[in-house]
MDTraj code that builds the backbone (N, CA, C; nanometers):
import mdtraj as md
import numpy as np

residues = "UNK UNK UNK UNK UNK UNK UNK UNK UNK UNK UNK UNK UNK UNK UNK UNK UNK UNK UNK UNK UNK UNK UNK UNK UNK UNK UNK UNK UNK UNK UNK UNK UNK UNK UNK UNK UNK UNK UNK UNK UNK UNK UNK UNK UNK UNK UNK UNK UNK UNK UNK UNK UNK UNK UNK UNK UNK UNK UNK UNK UNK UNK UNK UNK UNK UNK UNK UNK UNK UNK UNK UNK UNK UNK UNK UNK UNK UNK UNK UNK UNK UNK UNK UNK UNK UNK UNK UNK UNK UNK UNK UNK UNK UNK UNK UNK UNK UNK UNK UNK UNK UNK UNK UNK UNK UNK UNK UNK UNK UNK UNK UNK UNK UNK UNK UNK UNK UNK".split()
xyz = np.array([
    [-5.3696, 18.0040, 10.2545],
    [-5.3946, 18.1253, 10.1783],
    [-5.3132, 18.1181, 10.0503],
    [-5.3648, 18.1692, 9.9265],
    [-5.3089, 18.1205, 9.8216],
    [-5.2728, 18.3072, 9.7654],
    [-5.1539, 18.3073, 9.6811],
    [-5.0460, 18.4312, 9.6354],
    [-5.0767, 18.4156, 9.5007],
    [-5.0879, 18.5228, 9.4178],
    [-5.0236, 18.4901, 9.2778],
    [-4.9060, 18.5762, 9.2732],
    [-4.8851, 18.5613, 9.1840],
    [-4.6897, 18.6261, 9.1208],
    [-4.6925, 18.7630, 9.1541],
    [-4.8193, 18.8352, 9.1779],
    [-4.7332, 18.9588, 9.2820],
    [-4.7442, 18.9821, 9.4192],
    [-4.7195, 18.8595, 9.5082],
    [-4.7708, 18.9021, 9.6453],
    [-4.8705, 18.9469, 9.6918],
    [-5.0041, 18.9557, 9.6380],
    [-5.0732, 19.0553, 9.6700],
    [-5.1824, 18.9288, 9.7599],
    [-5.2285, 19.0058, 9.8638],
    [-5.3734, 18.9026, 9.9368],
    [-5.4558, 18.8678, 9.8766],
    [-5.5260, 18.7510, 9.9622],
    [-5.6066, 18.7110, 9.8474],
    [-5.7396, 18.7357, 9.9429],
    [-5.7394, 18.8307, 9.9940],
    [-5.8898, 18.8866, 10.0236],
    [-5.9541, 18.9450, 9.8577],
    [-6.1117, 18.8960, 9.9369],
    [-6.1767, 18.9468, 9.8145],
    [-6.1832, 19.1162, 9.7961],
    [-6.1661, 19.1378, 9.6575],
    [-6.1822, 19.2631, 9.5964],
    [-5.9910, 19.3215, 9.6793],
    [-5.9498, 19.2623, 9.7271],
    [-5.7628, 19.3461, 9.7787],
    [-5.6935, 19.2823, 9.6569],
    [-5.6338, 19.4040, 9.6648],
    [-5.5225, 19.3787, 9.5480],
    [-5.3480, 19.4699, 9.6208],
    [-5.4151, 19.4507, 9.7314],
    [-5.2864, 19.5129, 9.8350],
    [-5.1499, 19.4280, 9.8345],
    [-5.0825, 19.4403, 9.8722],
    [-4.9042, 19.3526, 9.8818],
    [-4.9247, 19.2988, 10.0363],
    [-4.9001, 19.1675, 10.0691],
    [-4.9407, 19.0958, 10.1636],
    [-4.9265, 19.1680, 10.3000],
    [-4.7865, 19.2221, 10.2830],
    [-4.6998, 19.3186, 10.3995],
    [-4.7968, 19.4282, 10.3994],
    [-4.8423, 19.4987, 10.3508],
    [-4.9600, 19.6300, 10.3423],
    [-5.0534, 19.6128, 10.4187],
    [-5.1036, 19.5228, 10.3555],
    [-5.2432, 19.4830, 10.4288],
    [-5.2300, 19.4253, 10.5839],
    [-5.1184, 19.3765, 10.6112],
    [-5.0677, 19.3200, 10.7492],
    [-5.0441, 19.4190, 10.8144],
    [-5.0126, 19.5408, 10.7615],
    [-4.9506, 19.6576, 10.8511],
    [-5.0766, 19.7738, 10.9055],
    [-5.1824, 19.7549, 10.7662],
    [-5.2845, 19.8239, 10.7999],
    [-5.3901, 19.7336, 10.9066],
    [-5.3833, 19.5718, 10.8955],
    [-5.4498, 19.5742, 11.0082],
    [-5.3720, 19.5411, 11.1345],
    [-5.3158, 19.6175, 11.1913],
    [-5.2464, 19.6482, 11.3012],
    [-5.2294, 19.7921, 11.3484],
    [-5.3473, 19.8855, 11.2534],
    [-5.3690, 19.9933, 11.3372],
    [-5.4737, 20.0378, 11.3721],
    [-5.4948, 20.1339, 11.4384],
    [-5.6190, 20.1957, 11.5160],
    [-5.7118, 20.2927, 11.4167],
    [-5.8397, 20.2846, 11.4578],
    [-5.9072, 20.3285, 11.4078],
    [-5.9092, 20.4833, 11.3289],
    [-5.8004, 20.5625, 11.4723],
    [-5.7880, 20.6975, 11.3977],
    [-5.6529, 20.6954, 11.2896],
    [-5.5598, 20.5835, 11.3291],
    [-5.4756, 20.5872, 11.2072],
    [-5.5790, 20.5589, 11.0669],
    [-5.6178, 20.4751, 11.0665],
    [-5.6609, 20.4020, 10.9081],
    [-5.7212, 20.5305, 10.8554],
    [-5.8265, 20.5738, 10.9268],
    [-5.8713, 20.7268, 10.8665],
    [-5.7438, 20.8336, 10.8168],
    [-5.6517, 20.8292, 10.9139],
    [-5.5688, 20.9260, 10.8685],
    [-5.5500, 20.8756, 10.7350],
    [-5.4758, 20.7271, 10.7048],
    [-5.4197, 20.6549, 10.6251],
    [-5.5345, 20.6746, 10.4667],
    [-5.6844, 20.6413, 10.5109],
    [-5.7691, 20.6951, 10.3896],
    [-5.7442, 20.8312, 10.3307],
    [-5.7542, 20.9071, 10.4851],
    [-5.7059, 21.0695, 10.4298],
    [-5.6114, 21.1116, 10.3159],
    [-5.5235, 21.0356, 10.3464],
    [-5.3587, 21.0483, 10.2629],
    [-5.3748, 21.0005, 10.1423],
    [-5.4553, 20.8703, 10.1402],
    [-5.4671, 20.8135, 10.0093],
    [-5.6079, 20.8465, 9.9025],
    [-5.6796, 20.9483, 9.9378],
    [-5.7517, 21.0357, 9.8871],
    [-5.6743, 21.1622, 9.8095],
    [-5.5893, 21.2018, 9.8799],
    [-5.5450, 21.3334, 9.8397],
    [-5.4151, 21.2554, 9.6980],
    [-5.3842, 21.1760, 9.7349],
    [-5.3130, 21.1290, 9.6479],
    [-5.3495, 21.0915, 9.4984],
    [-5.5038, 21.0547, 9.4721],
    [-5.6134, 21.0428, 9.3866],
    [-5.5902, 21.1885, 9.2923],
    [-5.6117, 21.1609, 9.2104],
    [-5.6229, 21.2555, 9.1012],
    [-5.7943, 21.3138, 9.1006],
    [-5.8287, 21.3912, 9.1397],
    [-5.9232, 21.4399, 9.1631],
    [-6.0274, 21.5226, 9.0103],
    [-6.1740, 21.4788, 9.0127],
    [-6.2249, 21.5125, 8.8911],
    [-6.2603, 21.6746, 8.8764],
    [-6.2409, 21.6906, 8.7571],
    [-6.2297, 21.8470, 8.6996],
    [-6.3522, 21.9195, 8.7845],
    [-6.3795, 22.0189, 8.7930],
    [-6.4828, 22.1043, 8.8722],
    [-6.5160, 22.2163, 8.7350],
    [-6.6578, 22.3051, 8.7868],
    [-6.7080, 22.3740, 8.6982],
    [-6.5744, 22.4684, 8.6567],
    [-6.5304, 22.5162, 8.7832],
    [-6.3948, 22.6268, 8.7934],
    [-6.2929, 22.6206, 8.7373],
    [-6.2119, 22.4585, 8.7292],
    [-6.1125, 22.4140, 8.6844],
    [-6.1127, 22.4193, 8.5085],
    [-6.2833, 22.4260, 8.4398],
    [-6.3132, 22.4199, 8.2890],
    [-6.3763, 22.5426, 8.2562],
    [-6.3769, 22.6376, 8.2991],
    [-6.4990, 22.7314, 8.2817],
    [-6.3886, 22.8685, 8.2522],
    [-6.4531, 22.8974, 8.1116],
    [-6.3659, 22.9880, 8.0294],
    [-6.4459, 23.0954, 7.9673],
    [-6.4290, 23.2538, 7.9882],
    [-6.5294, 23.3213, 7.9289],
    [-6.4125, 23.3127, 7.7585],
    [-6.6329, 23.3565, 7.6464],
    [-6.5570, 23.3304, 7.5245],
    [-6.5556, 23.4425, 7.4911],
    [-6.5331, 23.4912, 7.3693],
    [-6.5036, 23.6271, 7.3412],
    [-6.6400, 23.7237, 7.3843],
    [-6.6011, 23.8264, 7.3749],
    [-6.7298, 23.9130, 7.4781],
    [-6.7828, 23.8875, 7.5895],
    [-6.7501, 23.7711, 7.6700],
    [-6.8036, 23.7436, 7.8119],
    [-6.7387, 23.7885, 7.8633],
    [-6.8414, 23.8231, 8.0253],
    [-6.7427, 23.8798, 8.1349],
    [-6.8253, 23.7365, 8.2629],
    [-6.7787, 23.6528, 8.3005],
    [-6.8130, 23.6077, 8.4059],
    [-6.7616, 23.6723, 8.5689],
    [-6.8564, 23.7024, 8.6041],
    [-6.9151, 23.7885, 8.7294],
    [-6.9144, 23.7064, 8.8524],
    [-6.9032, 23.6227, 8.8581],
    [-6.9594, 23.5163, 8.9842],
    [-6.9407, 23.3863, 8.9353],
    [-6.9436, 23.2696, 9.0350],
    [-6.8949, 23.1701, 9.0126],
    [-6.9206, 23.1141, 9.1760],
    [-7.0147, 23.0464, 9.1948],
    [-6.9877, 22.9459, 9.3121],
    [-7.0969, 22.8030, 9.3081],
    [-6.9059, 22.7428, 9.3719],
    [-6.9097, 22.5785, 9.3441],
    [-7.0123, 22.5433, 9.4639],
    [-7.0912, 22.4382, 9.4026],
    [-7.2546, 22.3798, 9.4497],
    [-7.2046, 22.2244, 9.4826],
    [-7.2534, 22.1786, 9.5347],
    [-7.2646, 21.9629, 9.5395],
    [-7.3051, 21.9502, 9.4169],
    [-7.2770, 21.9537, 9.3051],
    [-7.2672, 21.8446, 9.1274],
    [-7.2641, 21.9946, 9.0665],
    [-7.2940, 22.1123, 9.0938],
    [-7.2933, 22.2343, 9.0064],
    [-7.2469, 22.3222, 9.0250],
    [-7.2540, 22.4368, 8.9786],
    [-7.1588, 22.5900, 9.0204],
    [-7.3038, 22.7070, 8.9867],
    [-7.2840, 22.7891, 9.0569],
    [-7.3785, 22.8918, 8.9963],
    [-7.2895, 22.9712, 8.9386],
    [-7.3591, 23.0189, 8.8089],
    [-7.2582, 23.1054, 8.7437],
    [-7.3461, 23.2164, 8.6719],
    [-7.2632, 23.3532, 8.7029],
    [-7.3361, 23.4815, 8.6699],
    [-7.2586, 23.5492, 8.5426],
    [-7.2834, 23.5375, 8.4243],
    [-7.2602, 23.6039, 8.3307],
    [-7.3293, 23.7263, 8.2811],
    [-7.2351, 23.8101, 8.2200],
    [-7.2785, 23.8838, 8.1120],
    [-7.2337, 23.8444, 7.9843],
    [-7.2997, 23.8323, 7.8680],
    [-7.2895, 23.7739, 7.7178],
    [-7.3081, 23.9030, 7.6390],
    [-7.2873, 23.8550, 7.4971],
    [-7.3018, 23.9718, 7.3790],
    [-7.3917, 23.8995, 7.3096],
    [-7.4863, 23.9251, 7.2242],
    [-7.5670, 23.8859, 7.0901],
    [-7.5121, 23.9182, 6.9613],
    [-7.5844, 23.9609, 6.8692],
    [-7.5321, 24.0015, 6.7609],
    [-7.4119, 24.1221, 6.7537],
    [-7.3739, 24.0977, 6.6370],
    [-7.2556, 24.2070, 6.5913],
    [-7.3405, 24.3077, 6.6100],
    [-7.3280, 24.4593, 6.6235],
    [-7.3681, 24.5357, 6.6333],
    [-7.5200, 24.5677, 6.7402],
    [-7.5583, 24.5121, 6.8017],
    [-7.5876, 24.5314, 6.9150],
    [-7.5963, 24.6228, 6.9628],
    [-7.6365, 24.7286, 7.0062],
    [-7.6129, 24.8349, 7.0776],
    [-7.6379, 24.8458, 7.2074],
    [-7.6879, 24.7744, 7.2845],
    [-7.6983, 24.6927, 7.4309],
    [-7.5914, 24.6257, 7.4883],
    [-7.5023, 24.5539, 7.4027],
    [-7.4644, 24.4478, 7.4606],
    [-7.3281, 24.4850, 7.5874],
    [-7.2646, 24.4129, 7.6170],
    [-7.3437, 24.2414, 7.6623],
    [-7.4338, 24.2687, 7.7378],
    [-7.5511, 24.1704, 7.7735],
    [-7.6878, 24.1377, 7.8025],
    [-7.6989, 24.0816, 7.9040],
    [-7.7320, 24.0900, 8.0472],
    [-7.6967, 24.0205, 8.1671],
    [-7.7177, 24.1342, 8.2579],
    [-7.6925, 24.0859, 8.3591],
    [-7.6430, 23.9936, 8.4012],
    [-7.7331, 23.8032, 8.4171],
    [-7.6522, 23.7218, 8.3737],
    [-7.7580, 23.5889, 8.3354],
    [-7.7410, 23.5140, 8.4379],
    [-7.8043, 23.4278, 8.5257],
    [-7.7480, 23.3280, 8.5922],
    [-7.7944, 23.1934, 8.5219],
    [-7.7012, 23.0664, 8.5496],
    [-7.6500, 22.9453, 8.4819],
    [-7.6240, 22.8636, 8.6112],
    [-7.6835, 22.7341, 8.5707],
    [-7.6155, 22.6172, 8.6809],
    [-7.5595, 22.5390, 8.5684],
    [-7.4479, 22.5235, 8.6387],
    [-7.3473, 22.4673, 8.4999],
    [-7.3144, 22.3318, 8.5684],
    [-7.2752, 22.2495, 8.4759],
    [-7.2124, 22.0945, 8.6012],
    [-7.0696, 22.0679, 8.4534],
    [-7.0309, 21.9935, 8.5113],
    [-6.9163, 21.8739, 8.4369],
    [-6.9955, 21.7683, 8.3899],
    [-6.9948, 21.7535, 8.2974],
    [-7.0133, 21.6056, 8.1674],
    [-6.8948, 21.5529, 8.1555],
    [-6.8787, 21.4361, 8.1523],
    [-6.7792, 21.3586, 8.1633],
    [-6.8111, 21.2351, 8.0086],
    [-6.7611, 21.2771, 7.9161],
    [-6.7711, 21.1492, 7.7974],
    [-6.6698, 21.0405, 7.7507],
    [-6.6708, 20.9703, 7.7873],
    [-6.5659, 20.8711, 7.8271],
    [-6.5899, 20.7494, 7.7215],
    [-6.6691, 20.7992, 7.6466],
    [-6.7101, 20.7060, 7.5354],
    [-6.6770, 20.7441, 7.3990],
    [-6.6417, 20.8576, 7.4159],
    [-6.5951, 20.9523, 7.2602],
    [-6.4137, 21.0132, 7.2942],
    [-6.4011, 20.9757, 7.4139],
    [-6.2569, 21.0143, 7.4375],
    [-6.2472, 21.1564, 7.4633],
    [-6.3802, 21.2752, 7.4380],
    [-6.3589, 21.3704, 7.4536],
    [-6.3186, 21.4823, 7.5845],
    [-6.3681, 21.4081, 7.6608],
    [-6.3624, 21.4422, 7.7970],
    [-6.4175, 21.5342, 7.8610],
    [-6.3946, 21.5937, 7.9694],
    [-6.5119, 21.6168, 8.0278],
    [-6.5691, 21.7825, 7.9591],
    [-6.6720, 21.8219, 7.9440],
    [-6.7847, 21.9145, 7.9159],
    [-6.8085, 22.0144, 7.9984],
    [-6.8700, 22.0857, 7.9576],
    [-6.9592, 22.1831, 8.0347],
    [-7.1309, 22.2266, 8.0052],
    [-7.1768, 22.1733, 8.0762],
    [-7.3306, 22.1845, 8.0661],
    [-7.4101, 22.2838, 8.1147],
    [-7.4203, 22.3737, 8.0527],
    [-7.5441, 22.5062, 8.0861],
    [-7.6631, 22.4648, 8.0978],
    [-7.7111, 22.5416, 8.2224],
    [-7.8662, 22.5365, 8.1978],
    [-7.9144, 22.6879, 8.2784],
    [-7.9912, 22.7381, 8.1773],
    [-8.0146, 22.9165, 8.1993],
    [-8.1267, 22.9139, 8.2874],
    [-8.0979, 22.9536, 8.4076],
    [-8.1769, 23.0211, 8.5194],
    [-8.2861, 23.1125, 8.4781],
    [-8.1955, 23.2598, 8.3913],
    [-8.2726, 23.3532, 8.4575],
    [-8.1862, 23.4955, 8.4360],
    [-8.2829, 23.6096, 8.4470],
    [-8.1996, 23.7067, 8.4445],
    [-8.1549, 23.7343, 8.5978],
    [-8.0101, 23.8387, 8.6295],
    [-8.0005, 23.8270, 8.7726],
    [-8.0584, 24.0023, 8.8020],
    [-8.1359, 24.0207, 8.8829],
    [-8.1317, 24.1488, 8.9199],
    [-8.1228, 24.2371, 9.0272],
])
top = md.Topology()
chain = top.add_chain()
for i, resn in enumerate(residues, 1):
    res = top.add_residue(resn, chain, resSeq=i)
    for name in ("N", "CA", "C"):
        top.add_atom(name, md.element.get_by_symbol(name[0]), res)
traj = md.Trajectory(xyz[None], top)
């Protein structure tokens, strides 16, 4: 079995420390899960609709629930200055995270209008 300069195995795709990987296979099935468990939570976890989602001036967001890739989200909004209605809603929105990793900007928020709620 061949090492480079940091100890690490030379299984394919491991980049583990020789001792690591020796220790993990020497346990049981419900350890290693635990062991994934632990090293999940340790992961820096990606932003959610909730974690980015900011009313702007004149909004009142009403509701908010997190979906598998989306959030439903229930606003009320304003239109024009003077308005005599406003805000206008209640609206519902499936919103997700955009992630741009090509402009450095990072991650987004993507509307897409449902509907009025009534």
């Amino acid at each position: 079995m061949s090492q480079d300069s940091d100890n690490r195995s030379d299984s394919p795709g491991s980049s583990l420390p020789d001792d690591l990987a020796e220790r993990l296979s020497d346990l049981s099935e419900s350890e290693l899960r635990a062991v994934i468990s632990h090293a999940e939570s340790l992961l820096p976890r990606p932003p959610t609709v909730t974690d980015l989602l900011e009313a702007r001036p004149g909004e009142e967001i009403l509701d908010v629930e997190e979906r598998d890739g989306y959030a439903k989200v229930v606003k009320r909004q304003p239109c024009a200055q003077g308005c005599e209605e406003c805000p206008h809603g209640p609206y519902l929105y499936h919103v997700r995270v955009e992630n741009h990793p090509e402009d450095g900007a990072g991650p987004s928020l993507h509307w897409e209008f449902v509907g009025l709620v009534k």
